[in-house]
Every structure is written in C-alpha cells, then in structure tokens.
C-alpha positions in Angstrom: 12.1 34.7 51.9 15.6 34.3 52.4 18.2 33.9 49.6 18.7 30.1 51.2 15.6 29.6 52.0 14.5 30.2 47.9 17.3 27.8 47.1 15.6 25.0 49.3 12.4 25.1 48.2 13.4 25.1 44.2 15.7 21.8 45.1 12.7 20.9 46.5 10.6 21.3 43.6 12.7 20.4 41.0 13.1 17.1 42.9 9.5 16.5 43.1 8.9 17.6 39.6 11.8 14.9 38.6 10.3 12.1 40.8 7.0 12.8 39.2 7.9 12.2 35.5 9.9 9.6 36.3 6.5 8.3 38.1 5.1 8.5 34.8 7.3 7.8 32.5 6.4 5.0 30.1 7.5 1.3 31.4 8.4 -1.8 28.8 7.2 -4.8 29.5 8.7 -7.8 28.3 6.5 -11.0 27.5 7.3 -13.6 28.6 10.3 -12.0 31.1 8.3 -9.8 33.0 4.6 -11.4 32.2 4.0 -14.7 31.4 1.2 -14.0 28.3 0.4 -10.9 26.7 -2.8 -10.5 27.9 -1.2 -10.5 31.1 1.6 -7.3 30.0 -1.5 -5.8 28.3 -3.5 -5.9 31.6 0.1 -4.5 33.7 0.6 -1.7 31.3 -0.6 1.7 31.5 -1.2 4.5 28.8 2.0 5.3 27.2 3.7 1.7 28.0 5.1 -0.9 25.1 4.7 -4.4 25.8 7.4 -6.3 24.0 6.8 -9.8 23.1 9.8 -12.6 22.5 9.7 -14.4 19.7 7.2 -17.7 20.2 3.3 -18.9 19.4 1.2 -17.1 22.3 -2.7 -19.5 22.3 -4.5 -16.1 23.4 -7.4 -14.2 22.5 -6.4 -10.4 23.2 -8.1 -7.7 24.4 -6.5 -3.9 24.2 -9.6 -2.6 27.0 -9.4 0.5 25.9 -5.6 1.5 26.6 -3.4 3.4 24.3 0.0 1.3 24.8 1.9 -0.3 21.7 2.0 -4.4 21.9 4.4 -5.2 19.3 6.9 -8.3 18.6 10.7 -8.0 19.2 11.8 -9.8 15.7 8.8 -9.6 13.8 5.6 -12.0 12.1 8.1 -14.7 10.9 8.7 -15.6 14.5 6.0 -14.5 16.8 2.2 -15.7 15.9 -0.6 -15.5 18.2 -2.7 -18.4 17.7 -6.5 -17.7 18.3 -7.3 -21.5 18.8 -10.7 -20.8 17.1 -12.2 -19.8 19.9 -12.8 -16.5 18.7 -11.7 -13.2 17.3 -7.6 -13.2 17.4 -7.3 -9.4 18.7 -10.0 -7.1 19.8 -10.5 -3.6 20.1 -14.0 -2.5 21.5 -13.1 0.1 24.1 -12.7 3.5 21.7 -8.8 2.8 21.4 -7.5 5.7 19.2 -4.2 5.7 16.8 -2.0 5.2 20.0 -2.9 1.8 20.4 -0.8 0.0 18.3 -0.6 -4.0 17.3 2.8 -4.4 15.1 4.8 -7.0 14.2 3.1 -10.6 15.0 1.2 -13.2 12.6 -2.2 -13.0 13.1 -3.8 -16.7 13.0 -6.3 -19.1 13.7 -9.0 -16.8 15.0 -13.0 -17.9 14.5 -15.6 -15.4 14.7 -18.8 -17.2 14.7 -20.3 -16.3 17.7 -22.3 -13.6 19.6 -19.6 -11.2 17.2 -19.2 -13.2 14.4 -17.1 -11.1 12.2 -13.2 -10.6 12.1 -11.7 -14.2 12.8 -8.3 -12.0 12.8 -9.1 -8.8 14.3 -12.0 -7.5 15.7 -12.3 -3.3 16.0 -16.0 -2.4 17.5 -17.7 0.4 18.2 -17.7 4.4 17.7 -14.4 6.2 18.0 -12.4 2.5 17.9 -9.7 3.5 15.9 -6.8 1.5 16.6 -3.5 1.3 14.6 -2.6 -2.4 12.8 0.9 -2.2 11.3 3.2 -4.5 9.9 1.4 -8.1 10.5 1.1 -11.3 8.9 -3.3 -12.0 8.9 -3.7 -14.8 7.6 -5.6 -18.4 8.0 -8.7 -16.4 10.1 -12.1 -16.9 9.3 -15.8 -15.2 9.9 -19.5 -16.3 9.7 -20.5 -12.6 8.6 -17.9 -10.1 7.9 -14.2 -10.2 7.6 -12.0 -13.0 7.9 -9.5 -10.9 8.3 -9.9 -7.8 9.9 -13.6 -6.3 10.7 -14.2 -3.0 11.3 -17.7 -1.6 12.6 -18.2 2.4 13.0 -14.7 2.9 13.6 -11.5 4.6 11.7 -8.3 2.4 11.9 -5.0 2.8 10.8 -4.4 -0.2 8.3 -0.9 -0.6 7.1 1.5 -2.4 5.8 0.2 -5.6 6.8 -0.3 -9.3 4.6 -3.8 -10.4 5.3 -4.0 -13.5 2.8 -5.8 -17.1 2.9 -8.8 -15.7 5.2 -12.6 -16.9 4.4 -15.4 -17.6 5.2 -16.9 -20.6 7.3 -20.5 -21.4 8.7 -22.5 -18.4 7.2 -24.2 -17.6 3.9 -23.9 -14.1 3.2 -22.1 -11.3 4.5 -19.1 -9.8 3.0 -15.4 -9.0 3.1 -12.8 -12.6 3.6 -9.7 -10.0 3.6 -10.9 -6.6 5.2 -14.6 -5.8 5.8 -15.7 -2.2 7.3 -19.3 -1.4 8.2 -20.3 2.2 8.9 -16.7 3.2 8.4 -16.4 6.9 10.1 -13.6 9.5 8.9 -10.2 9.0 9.1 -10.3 5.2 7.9 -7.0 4.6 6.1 -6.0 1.3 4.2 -2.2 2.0 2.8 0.4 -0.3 1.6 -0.9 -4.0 2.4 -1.0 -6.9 0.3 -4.1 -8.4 0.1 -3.9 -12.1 -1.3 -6.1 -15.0 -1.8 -8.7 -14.4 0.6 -12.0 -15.9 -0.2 -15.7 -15.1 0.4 -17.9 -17.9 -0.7 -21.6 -16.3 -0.5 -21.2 -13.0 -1.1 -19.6 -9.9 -2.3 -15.9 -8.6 -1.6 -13.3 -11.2 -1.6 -10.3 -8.8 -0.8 -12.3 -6.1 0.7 -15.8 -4.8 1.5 -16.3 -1.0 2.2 -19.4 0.2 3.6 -18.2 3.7 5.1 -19.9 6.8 5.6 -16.9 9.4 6.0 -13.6 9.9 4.3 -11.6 6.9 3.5 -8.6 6.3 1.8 -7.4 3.4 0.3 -3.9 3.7 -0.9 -0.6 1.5 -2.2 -2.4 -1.8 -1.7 -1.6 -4.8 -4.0 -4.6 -6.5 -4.0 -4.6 -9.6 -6.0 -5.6 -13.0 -6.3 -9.0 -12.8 -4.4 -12.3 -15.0 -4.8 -15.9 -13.7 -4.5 -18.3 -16.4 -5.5 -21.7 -18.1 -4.4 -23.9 -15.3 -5.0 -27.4 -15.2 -6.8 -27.7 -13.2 -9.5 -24.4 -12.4 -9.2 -20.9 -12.3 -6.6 -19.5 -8.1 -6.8 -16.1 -6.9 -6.2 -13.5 -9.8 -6.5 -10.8 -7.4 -5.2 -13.1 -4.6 -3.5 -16.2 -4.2 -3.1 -17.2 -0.6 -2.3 -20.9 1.0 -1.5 -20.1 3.9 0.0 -21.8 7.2 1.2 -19.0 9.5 1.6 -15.7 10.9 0.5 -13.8 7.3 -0.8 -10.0 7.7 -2.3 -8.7 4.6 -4.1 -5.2 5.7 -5.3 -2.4 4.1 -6.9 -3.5 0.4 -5.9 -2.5 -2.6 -8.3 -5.0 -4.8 -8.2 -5.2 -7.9 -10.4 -5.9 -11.7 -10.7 -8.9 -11.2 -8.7 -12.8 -12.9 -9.3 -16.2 -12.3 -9.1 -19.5 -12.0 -11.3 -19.3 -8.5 -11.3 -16.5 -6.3 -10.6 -13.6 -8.8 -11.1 -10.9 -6.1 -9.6 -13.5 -3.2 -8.4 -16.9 -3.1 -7.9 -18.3 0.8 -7.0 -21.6 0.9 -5.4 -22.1 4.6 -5.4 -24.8 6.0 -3.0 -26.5 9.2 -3.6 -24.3 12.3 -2.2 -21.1 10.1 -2.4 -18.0 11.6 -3.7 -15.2 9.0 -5.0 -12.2 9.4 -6.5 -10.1 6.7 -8.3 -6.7 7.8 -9.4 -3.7 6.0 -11.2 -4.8 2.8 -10.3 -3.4 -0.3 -12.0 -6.3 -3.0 -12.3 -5.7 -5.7 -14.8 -6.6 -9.2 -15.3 -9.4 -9.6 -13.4 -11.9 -12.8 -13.8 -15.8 -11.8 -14.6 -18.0 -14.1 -15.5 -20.6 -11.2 -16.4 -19.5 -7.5 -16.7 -16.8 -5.1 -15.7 -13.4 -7.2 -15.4 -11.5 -4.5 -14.1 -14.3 -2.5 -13.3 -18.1 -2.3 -12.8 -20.1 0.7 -11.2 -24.0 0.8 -9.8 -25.9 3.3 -8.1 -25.8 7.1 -8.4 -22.0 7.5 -10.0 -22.1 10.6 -11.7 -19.9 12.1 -8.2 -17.7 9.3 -8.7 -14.2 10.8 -11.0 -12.1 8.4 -12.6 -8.2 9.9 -13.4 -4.6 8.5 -14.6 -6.4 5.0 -14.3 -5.2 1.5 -16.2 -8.7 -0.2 -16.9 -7.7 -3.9 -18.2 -10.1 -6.5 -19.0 -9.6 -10.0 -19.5 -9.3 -11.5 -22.8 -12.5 -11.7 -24.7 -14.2 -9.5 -21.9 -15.6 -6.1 -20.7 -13.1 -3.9 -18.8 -15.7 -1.2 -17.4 -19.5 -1.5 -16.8 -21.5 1.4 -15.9 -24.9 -0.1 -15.1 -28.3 2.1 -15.5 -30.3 0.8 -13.6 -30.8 3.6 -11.4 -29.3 6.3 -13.6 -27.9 7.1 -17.0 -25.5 9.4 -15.8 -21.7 7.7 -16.3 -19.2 8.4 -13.9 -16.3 11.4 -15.0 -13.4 9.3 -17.0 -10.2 11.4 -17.9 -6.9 10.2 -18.8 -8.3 7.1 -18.4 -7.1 4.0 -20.7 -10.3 1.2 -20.9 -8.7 -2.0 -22.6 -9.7 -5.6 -23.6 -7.8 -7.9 -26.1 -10.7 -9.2 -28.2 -13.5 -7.8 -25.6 -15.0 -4.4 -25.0 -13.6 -1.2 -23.8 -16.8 0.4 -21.9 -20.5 -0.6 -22.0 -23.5 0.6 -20.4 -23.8 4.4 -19.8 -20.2 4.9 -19.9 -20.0 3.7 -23.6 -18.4 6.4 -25.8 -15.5 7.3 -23.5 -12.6 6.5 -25.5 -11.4 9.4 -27.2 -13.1 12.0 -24.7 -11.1 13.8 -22.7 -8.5 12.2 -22.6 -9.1 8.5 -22.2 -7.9 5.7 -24.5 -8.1 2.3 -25.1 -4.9 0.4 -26.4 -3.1 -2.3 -24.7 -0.6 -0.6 -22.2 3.0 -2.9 -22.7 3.1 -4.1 -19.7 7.3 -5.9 -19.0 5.5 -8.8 -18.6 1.7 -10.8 -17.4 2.7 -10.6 -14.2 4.9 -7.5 -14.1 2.5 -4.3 -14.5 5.7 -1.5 -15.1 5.8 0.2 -18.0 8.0 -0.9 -21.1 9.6 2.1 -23.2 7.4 2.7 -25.9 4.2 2.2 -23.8 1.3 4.8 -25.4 0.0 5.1 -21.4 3.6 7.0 -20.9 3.4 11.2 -20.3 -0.8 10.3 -21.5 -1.9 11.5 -17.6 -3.2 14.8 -15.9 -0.3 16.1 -13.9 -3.6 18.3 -12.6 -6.0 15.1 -11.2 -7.0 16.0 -7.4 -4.5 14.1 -4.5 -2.2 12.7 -7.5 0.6 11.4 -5.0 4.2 12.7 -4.8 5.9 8.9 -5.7 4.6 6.0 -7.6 4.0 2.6 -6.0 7.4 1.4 -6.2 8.3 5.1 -4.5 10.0 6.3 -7.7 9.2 10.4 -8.4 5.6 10.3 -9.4 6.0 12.7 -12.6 8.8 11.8 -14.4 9.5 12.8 -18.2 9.3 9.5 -19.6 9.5 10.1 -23.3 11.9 13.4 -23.4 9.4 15.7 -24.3 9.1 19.0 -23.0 7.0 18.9 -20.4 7.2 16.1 -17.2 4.0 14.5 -17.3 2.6 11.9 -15.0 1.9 8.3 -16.0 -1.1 6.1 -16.1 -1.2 3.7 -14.0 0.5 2.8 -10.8 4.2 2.6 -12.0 5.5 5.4 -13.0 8.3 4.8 -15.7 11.8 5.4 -15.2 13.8 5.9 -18.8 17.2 5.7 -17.4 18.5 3.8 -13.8 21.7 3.1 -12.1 21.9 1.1 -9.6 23.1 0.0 -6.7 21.8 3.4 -5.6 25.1 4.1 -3.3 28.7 2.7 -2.8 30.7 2.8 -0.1 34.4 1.8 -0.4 35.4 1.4 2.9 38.8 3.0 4.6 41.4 2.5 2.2 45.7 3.4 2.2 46.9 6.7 0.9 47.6 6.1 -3.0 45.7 2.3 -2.9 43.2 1.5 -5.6 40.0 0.2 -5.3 37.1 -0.9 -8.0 33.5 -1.3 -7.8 30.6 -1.4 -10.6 27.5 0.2 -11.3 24.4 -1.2 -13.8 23.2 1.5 -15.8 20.3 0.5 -17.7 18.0 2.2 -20.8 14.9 0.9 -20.4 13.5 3.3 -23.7 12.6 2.1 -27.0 15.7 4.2 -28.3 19.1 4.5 -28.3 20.6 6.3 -25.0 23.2 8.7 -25.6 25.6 10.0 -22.9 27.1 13.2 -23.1 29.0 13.6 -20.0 30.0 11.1 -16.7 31.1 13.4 -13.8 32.9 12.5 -10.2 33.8 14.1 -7.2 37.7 14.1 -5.9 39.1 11.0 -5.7 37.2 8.8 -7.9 37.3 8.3 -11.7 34.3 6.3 -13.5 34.2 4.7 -17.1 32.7 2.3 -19.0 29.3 2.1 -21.5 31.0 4.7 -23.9 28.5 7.2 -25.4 25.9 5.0 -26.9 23.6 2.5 -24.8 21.1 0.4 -26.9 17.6 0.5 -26.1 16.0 -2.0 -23.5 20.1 -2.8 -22.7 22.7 -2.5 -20.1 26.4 -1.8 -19.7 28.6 -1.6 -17.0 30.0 1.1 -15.1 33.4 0.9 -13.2 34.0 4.0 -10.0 37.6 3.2 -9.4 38.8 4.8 -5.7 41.9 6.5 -5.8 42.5 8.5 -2.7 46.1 10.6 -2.6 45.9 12.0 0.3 44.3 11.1 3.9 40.2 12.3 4.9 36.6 11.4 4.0 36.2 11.1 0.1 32.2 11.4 -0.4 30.1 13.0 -3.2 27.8 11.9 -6.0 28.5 10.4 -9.8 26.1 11.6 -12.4 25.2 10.6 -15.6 24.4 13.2 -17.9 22.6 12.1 -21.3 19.5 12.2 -24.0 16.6 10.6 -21.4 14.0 12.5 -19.7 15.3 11.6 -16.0 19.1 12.7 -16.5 21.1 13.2 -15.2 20.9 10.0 -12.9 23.3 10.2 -9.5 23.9 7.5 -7.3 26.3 8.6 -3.9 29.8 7.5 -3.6 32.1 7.6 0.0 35.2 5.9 1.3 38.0 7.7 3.8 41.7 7.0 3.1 44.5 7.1 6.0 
C-alpha cells in the first residue's frame, strides 16, 4: 500500500469512527420542547439519554421500560410535580432498570396503588434485578392498599437518597406495612441514605416510616426519620419509625430518629431472623411514643447476631427505652457503648436487663441543646464515651462534621454517641472573600467564634496570612458564649491575597481555620 493510499484509508476511518460516536452519543430531550409529556421523551430516548423536564404539573403515570436514561427536572421538586391522578402507581420500574436509571428532582404526588399492584402509590420498583436510582424528590401525598405509600420495593436493590417522602398512608386495605418506604425480599445492594422521612402513617399495621423485609445487605444511613404513625394493629402496631425483620446483613447507622409511634418499637422495632447479622451504630433515637414496650427500641426473634454500638437509646418519659423480648430466645442482643435512658421509666427490660454498666453502656440523660435539637451540649456524659473501634463507624457525623473529634480535651480523640458528633470550638462563616480591593485600601469583615464547652476557652495564639490582621475576643472566651472576630484586609501591594486564619487555644478541635482571599490592583 502506497504512502497516499495509507493516508486515505485512516481519513477514512477516523471519519467513520467519528460519525459513529457521534451516532451514539447521548441526546437531551427537553419536555415539553422537544416532547409534549414525559412519557413521551421517556419512550424517544435511548440508553445513555437525559430527558429534561420544564418546570410544570405533568397528570402522568410513568413507566422507565427498562431503559437506563436519567429523567430529571430542570429547577427541581418545588416547581415540577408529577400528578398521578390516583389512577395508579406515580412512577414505575418493573423492567430490571439498574443504578443508571435515574428519577431526580420532581415532587412525587397523588399516586393510588390499589389495584392489580397495590403497593407504592409514589413509586413502584418490581421485580428481580430492578434497581433503579431515586434522588432528590419531594414523595409525598401517595397512598397504598398493601405496601408503601411511598415508595415500594419488591426483590429489588434501589438507590434511595436524598429524598422527602412525608404525609403518605394508607387507604382501602387492612394490613400490610410501610406508609413511607416498604421493601419486600430486598436483595443486596439496597441503600436508604440521607432522606427525611416525615409523618407518614400506616393505619393497620406495622412500619409507619419504613418496613424492611430484605434478604441481602442493606444499608440504611443519615436518614431523619421522625414523626411517623403505626397504629391499628391487634395485639400490638411494631416499628413507629422502622420496622425491620430481616434475614441478612442490615446496617442502620447514624440515623436520628424521633417523635415517632407505635405499640411496640416507637423509633425501631428489629425483627431478627435466624442467621441474620445487624448492626446498629451511633444512632440518635429519642422520644419515641409506645404504648407498651421499647420506646426507642424493641427487638424479637433470634437477636443474639444483632450488635448494638455508639447508640443514643431514649425513652419517653415514664417509659421503657429498649425491650428485648424472649419469646423465642433468652439470648440479648451485643450492647457496647451504648447509653439506654428514660426520665422516670426503665433503662432495659426483658433479656437485655443488666446492660448498664457492661461494657461500656450507660444510662444517664444525654444533654441534648434542646427537645427538639439532638446535638450535644458541653458537659454531656455521652461525649468521648464511644468505641472509635465499632465496625463501619463513618468518617463524618450527620451534620458532616469530622466523626471523631476530641470533645472534652483529653488525650485521646474519641468518637461520640450518638449521631452528632460534638464540636468544642467553631468559627464561622467557614470562608471570606473580600472581593478586589485598591492598593493600600482597607476593608473589614467579622467572624463568630463560639465555645460551645462547659468551660472557659482560652486562646493562645490568632495567626494570618500576608495581608490581613484579625482581633477581637481577647484571650478568654466564656463557656457556652461568643465573641466577635474582626479580619481587616490590607493589601499594599497588587496580586491575589489568599490563605487561612487559625485559632489556636485550650479545646480539643484547635486550632479552628476558616479561608480568607481577596486580590488588590
């Protein structure tokens, strides 16, 4: 082959090669530019495509069929609802869609699942393999005969995150289980992180936040489940905020659950099944309703795989916190580092009784900063009282502060109970930025530095980077007080001015830094 020949058969190539990525490169579609409904851009796309919907209420019932394309809302759940009419299930996924299919950004609303599938008024994911990916929407308003108002998920392993499924319940059924999120046969890989889960109500039956029936690992992390209703029962309504019976590997870390009701189980009911293996780890579960046992927390089954670590166990006034019923075995659970509390009630009862003072586990009222405000206040016994060592203890707390910070100065950094991690010492805002300012100009902004200890602050040392001077709060702070800091700019000569500020002093956290820029000309 000639020299000129080889040259036009790679322009050749490379041409085709070009034209066929570009063939398959992924397309948006815009709802309602390009197609009128979503359904219809769902239906026009192909693996790989977004469909972008404009702001609006869309009357649809929706159906992924099985493509792995990401349907999302251009300016998010405040402005763009689908309305499922009541006519059925709001969203469906029955075609074993994986974690590319992706529903984001849209209020969820109206849906009724009452017929042939009569669970998951809001979302319905069905069948096998179905593990679809729900992020960032509002659920809310749906209801179910069966299972989930909310969401329901049968043999599948979804990606549930950062969404607000609140007010969903159930209508036209007795039984079932689950108003906010119910899974049945839940297979590995289920994940439940960072949602609010709020006044959802199941009126015959168990799990007014959540039901979990799953049979392979599961995690359920960062959720703030509160305010949820389980009722109607007889004997008894379980699991107020969740209701687990699981038969596999179940992770309920650093949730705050609270306000929640049922019989049994106000905040958590565990329903452990022989060979399951469930971990529950620097969870915040406090004031919790139960009429019977277990305010924060009641366990049945076969429990003793079930570890309890770093966990704030609070009953209700007058009430139990944890119940560890016998019925089919006297072996408790494992508690450590646990604190079991009750104002005027009982700590633990049933086989779990004795667990204060063993290994680790206490029962004293935490200081929360307020009822409804579950940080820590300096002073708090729960404080450095964890086990930097339990298994999966996460790398920040729930409000994404460091998860092991030295809270009370001692030697040693040791994680928290609970879900909050407490922070001795803050500044904030975390940054400043002064803008461009003149050659040999001055320019002021301030900084609240706050000692959140039950003890005196005392700073040894304020340092800047060229260009900027700080003062203010002297060398003593009070405890549970604030003072002001003032970063003055003072640029003499021209450039970028950027750097930190750090406080050095007597807390646990110091120093504490917050970043500082501006450019002068």
């Amino acid at each position: 082959m000639t020299y000129r020949l080889f040259r036009s058969v790679r322009v050749v190539v490379c041409v085709f090669v070009f034209a066929t990525s570009s063939l398959f490169a992924a397309t948006t579609i815009h709802v309602p530019a390009d197609q009128p409904t979503i359904q219809a851009g769902i239906n026009a796309a192909s693996n790989g495509d977004t469909v972008l919907v404009s702001p609006g209420t869309y009357a649809e019932n929706l159906n992924f069929n099985g493509k792995a394309i990401t349907v999302r809302s251009l300016k998010g759940p405040a402005v763009t609802k689908i309305d499922g009419s009541q006519v059925g299930s709001v969203v469906t996924f029955s075609s074993h869609e994986t974690r590319n299919s992706i529903l984001k950004g849209f209020t969820i609303t109206n849906g009724l699942a009452n017929g042939a599938q009569d669970s998951g008024g809001g979302i319905l994911i069905y069948g096998g393999g179905t593990s679809p990916s729900i992020i960032g929407n509002v659920i809310t308003a749906n209801s179910a005969c069966s299972q989930g108002g909310g969401i329901y998920v049968i043999a599948g392993a979804p990606l549930i995150q950062g969404n607000t499924i609140s007010n969903n319940f159930q209508s036209g059924c007795v039984g079932g289980e689950g108003a906010g999120i119910a899974v049945d046969n839940g297979e590995s890989g289920l994940e439940i992180i960072g949602n609010t889960i709020s006044l959802n109500v199941w009126r015959s039956g168990n799990g007014g936040g959540m039901n979990i029936n799953a049979f392979g690992s599961t995690v359920i992390e960062n959720n703030l489940i509160t305010r949820n209703t389980a009722t109607g029962v007889s004997p008894a309504s379980q699991g107020g905020g969740i209701y687990i019976n699981a038969g596999a590997n179940v992770s309920l870390i650093q949730n705050l659950i609270d306000g929640n009701s049922a019989d049994q189980g106000g905040g958590v009911y565990l329903g452990a099944q022989g060979g399951t293996s469930e971990t529950v780890l620097n969870n915040t579960i406090a004031n919790n309703i139960s009429s019977q046992e277990g305010s924060a927390i009641y366990v049945a089954g076969s429990p003793s795989n079930i570890e309890f670590f770093n966990n704030l166990l609070i009953g209700g006034k007058d009430e139990n916190a944890v119940f560890c019923d016998e019925t089919f075995t006297t072996v408790p659970p494992f508690f450590e580092t646990n604190d079991a509390f009750s104002s005027d009630g009982t700590d633990y009862l049933g086989s779990c009784v004795g667990e204060t003072g063993q290994n680790g586990n206490i029962s004293i009222a935490p200081l929360f900063i307020s009822k409804t405000n579950y940080r820590l206040i300096g002073g708090s016994p729960v404080i450095d009282a964890g086990d930097n060592a339990a298994p999966g203890l996460p790398a920040t707390d729930f409000a994404g502060n460091s998860r092991i910070i030295n809270g009370n100065d001692g030697p040693t950094a040791i994680v928290d109970m609970g879900a909050y991690e407490f922070v001795p010492v803050t500044i904030k805002p975390s940054s400043l930025n002064f803008g461009l300012q003149s050659v040999g100009s001055t320019m002021t902004k301030t900084l609240t530095l706050t000692n959140a200890q039950n003890k005196s602050l005392t700073i040894s040392s304020e340092t800047s980077p060229t260009g900027y001077k700080v003062s203010g709060c002297g060398r003593s702070v009070a405890k549970f007080s604030s003072c002001t800091l003032t970063v003055t700019f003072e640029p003499s000569t021209t450039g970028l001015f950027k750097g930190k500020i750090s406080v050095k002093d007597n807390a646990g956290n110091s120093p504490q830094s917050i970043s500082v820029s501006g450019s002068a000309h």
